[in-house]
N, C-alpha and C positions, 0 to 999 in steps of 0.2 A: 869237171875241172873248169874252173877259172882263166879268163885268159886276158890280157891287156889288150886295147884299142889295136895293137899292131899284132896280135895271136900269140904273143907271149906268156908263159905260165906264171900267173901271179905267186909272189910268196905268201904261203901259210901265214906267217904272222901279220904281214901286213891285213889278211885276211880278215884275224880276229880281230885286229884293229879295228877298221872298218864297220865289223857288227857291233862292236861295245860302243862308237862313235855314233850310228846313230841309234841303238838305243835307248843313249842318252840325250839325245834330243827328241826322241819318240817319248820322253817321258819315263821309260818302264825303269823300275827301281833296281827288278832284279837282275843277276849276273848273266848275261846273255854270252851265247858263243855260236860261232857256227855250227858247233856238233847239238846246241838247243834246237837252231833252227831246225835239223837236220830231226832229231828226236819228235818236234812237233808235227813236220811234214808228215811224219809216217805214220805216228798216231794220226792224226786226223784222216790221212788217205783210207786205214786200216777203218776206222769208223764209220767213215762214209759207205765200202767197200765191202765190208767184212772178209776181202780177200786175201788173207795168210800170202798168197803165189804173188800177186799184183805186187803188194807191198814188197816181196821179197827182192823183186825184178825192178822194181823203182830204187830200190835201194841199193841195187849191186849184189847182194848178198849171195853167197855159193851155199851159205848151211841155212836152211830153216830153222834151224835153233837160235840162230841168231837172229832174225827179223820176230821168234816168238818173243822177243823181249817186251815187244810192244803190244802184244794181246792182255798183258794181267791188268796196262787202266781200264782197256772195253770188256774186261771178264769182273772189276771192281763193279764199272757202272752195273753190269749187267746183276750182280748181286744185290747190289742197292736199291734195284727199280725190282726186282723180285722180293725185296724184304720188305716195301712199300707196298707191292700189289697182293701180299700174306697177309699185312694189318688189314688192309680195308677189308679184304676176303673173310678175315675174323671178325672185323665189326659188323659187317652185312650178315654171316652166318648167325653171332647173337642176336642181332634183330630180331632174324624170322625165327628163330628157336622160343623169343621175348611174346611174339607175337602167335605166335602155335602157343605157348603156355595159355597168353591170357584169352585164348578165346575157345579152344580146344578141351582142358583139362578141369573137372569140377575143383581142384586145390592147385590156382596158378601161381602162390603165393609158395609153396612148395616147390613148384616145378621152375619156378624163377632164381628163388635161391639155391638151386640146384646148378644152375645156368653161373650166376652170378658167381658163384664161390670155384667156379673153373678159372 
């Protein structure tokens, strides 16, 4: 909770005021609100972290279900950076498949477009 210079509880709106205020002098285009901030904290805690419990207990949250909202962007990256490290795993596997042909097989001209048309 928010509280004024004297420990009083700030109002909600003025709140969101305040984030859209600056920003808008921070530059950023898009629609910010406290509940952004509030969204980014956790992913990033959560990435940093990979602690499901941590994030939960930062965030207040009673249900784990709730704080899983924010595991599907680090389970996106996490699919992304395995869809990248399959290509290069398939280029490095045809190489040496490339290279077993032409130095291994008396017809690697065979054994290549064998390779090649996978």
């Amino acid at each position: 909770m928010f509280t004024t210079k004297e420990g009083g509880k700030l109002d909600p709106r003025y709140i969101q005021r305040m984030v859209k205020r600056y920003a808008v002098k921070a530059g950023i285009e898009k629609d910010i609100s406290p509940n952004t901030l509030r969204h980014t904290f956790a992913t990033d805690l959560y990435r940093e972290t990979t602690n499901i419990r941590l994030t939960q207990k930062a965030l207040g949250h009673s249900n784990l279900a709730t704080t899983q909202i924010y595991t599907h962007i680090v389970d996106e990256e996490l699919e992304a950076a395995l869809k990248s490290f399959r290509q290069a795993a398939t280029v490095t596997a045809r190489q040496i498949l490339k290279a077993v042909c032409l130095t291994s097989f008396a017809h690697p001209v065979s054994c290549l477009s064998t390779i090649l048309d996978e």
